[in-house]
N, CA, C and O of each residue as an XYZ file, in Angstrom:
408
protein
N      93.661     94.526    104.456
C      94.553     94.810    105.561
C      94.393     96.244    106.023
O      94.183     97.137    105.203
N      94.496     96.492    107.398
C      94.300     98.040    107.821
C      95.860     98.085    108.493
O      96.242     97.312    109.372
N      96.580     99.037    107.954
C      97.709    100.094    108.121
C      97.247    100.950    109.480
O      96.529    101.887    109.129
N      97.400    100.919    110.590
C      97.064    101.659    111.434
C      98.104    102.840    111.484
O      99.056    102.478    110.793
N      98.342    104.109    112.006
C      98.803    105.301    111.842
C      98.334    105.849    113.703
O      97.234    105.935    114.251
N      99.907    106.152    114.271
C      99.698    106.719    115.361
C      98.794    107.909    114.971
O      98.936    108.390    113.847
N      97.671    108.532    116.006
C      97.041    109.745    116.394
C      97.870    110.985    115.665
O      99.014    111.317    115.977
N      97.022    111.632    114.581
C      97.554    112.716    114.285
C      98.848    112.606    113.236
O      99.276    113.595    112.641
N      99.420    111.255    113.089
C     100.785    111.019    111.993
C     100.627    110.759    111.012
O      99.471    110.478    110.697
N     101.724    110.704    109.948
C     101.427    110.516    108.668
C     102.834    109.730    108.197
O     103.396    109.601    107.109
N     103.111    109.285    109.512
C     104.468    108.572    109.110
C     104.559    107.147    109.624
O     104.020    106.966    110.716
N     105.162    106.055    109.023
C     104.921    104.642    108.927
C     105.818    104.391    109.943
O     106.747    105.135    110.258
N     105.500    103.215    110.512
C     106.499    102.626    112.530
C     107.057    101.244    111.547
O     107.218    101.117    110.333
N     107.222    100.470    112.518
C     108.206     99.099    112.143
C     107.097     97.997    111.754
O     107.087     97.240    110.783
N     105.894     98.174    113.110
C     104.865     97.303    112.323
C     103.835     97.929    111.240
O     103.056     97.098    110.772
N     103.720     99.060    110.834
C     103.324     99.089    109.490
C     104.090     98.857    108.687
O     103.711     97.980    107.912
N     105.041     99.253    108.498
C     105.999     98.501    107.574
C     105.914     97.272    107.550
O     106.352     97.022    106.428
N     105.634     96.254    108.042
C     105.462     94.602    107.332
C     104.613     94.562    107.143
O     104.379     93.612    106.396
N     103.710     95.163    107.418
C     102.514     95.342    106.459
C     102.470     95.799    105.272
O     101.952     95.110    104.394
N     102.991     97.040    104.987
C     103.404     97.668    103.676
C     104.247     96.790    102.497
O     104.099     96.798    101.275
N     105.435     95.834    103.570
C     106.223     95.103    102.443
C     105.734     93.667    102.209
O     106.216     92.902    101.372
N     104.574     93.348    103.166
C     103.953     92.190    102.641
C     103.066     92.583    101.269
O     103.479     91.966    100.287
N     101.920     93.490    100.989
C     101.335     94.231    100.332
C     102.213     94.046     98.929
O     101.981     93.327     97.956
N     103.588     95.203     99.260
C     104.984     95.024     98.087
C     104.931     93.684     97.622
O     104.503     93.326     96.525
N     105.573     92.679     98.877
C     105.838     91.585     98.033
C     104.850     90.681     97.114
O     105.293     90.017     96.177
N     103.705     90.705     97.403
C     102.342     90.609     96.992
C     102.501     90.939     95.259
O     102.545     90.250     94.240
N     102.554     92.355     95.575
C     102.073     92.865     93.950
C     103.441     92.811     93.185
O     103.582     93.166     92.015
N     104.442     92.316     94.008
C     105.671     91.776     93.242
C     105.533     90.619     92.659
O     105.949     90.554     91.503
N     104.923     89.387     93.269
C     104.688     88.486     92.686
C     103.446     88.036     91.841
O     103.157     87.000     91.242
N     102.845     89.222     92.037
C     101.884     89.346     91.270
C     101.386     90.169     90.175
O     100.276     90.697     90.244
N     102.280     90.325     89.002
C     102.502     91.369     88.044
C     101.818     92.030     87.573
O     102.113     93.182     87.254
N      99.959     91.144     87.267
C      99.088     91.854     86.855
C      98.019     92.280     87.583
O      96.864     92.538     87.243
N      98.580     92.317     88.647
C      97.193     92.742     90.423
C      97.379     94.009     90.171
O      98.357     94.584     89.693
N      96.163     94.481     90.601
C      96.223     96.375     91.039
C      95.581     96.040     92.124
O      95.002     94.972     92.322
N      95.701     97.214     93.060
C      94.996     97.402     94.161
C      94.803     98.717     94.328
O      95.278     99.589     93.601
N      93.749     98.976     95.775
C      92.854    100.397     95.390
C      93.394    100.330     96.890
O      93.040     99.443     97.667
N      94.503    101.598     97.305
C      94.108    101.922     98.924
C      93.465    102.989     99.025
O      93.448    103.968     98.279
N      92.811    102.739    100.180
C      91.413    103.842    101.052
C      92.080    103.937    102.137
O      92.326    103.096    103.001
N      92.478    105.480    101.996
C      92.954    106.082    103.281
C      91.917    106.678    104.173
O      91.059    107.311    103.558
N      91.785    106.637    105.433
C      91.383    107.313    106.313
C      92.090    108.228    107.526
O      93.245    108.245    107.951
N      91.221    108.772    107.793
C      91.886    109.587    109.313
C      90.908    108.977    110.068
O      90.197    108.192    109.441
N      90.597    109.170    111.635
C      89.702    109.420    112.593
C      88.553    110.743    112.660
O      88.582    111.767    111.977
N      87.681    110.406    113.574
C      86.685    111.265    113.368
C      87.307    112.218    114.876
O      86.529    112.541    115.773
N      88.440    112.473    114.904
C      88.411    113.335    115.827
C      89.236    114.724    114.187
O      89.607    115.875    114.420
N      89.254    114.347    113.400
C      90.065    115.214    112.574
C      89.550    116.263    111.823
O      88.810    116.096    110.853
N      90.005    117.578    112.338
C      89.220    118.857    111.885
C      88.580    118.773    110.672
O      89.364    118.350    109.821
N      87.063    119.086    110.069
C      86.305    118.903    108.860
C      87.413    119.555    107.462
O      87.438    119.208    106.281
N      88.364    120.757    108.308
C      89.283    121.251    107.026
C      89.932    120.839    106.566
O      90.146    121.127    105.388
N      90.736    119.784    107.322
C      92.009    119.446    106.788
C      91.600    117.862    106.767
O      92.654    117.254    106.950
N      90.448    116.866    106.613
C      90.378    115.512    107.131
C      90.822    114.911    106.038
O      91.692    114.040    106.059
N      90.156    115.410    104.829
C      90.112    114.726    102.947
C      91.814    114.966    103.098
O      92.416    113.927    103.369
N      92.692    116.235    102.955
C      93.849    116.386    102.913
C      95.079    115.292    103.379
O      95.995    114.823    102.702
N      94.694    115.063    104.927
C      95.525    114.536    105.824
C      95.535    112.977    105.283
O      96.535    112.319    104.999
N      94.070    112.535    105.212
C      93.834    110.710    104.764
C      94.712    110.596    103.087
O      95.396    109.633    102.742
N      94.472    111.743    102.320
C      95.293    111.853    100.820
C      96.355    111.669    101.826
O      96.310    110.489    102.174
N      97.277    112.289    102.442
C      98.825    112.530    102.591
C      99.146    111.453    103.295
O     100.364    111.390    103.462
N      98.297    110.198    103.985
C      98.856    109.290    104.850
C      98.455    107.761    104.014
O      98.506    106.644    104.529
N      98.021    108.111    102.477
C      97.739    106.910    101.425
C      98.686    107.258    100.735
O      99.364    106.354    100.248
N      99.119    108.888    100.411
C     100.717    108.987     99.622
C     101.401    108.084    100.310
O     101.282    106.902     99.985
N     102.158    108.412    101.277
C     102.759    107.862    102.146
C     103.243    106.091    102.200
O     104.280    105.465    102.421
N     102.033    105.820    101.909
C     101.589    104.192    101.808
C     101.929    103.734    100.381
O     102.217    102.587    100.038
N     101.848    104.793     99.635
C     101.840    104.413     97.932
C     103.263    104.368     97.967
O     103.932    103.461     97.473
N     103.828    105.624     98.714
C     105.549    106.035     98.326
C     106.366    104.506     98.856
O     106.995    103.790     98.077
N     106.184    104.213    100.367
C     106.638    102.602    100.592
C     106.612    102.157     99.884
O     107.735    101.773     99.557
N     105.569    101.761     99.001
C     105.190    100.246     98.486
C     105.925    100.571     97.205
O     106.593     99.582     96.903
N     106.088    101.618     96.263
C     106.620    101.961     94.731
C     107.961    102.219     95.503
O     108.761    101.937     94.611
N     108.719    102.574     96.587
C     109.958    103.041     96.423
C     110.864    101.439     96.290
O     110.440    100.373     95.844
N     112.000    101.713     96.764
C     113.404    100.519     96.981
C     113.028     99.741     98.109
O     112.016    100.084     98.720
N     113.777     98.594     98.547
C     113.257     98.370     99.765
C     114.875     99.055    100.658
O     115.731     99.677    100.029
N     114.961     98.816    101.871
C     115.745     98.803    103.156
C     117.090     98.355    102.324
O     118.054     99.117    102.401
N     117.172     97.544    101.786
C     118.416     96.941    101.649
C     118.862     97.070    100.320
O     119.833     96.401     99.966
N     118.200     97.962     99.392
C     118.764     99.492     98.714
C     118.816     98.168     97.270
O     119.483     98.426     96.268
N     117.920     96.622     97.400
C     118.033     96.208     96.328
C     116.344     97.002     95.430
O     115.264     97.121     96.008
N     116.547     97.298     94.382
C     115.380     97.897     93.624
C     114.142     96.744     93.538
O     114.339     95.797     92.777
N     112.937     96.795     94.260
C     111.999     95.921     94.260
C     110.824     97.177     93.905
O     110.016     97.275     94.829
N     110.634     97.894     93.063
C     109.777     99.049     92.043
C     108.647     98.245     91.823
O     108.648     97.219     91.144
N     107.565     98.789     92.481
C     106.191     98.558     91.951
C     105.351     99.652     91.428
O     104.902    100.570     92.114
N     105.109     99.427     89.720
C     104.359    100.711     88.852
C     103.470    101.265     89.649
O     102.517    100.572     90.005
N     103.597    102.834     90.173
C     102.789    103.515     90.608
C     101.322    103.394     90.235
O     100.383    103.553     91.015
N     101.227    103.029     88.677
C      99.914    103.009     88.128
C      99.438    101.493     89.073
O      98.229    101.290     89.181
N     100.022    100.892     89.461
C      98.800     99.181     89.759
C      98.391     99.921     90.919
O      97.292     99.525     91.306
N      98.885    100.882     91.642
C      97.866    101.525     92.477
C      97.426    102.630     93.071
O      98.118    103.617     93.322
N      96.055    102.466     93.352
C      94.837    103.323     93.306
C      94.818    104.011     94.476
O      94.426    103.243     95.354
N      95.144    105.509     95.079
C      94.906    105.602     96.557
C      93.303    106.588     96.280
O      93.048    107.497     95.489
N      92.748    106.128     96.980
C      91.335    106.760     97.329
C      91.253    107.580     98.684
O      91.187    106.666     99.506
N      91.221    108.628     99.318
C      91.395    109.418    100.099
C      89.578    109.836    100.516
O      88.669    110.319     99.840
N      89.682    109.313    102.111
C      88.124    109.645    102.358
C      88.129    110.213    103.380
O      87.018    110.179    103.910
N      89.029    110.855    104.057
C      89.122    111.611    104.697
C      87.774    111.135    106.012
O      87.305    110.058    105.646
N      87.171    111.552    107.172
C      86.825    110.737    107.695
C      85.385    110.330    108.144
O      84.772    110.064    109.177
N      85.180    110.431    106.760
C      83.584    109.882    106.061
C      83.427    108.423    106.477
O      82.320    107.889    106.542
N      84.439    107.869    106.724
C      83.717    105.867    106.528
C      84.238    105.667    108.363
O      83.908    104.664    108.996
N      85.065    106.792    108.977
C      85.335    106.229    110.344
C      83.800    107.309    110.916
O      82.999    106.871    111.742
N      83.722    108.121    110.545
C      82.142    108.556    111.543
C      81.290    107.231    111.070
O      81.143    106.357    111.924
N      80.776    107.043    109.900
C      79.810    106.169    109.550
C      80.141    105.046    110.891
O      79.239    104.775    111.685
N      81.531    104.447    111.027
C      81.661    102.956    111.661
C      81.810    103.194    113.035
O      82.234    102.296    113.761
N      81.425    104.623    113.607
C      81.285    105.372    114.851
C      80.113    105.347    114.993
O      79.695    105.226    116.145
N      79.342    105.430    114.097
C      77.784    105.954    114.396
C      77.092    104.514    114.225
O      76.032    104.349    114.828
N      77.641    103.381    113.395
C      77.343    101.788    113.500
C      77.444    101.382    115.055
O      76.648    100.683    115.682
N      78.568    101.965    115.498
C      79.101    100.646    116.493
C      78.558    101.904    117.995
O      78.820    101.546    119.143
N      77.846    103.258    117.763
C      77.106    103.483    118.867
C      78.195    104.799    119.379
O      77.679    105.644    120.111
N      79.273    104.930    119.108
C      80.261    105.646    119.498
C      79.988    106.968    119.588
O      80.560    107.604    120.473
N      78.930    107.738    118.566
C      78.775    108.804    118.098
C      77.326    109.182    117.899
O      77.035    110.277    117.417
């Protein structure tokens, strides 16, 4: 599943969020799943800060999915089942330079 992220944000809208709590409910019912998220940014994102920003918008994604839900009943998924991988925007040039963009 791809989590899309307005231009430049690092903060989750209404439709990432059912994305995020489908994901949740997922590894809720699934006790012994781990999963690995791969964050990205865009290739418009300064070379300094790109690795940084894709880490801070897979926190982000990790913090949803391990916190409470909305309705303040405790649905806790072990931080350890998952993996955030931060690539900052190594795999969106690559799929820029595939598809001719760049």
């Amino acid at each position: 599943n791809r989590i899309p992220f307005q231009f430049a944000s690092v903060e989750l809208n209404d439709s990432t969020r059912e994305i995020v709590d489908s994901v949740k409910g997922f590894l809720d019912r699934h006790k012994n799943v781990r999963v690995r998220l791969d964050s990205h940014c865009g290739t418009a994102a300064p070379d300094g800060v790109a690795a940084a920003f894709s880490h801070i918008r897979g926190l982000a994604i990790l913090s949803s999915v391990c916190g409470s839900d909305d309705d303040g009943e405790s649905m806790r998924i072990d931080r350890s089942r998952v993996l955030v991988r931060a690539w900052g925007k190594q795999i969106s040039e690559k799929v820029a330079r595939l598809d001719g963009h760049r």
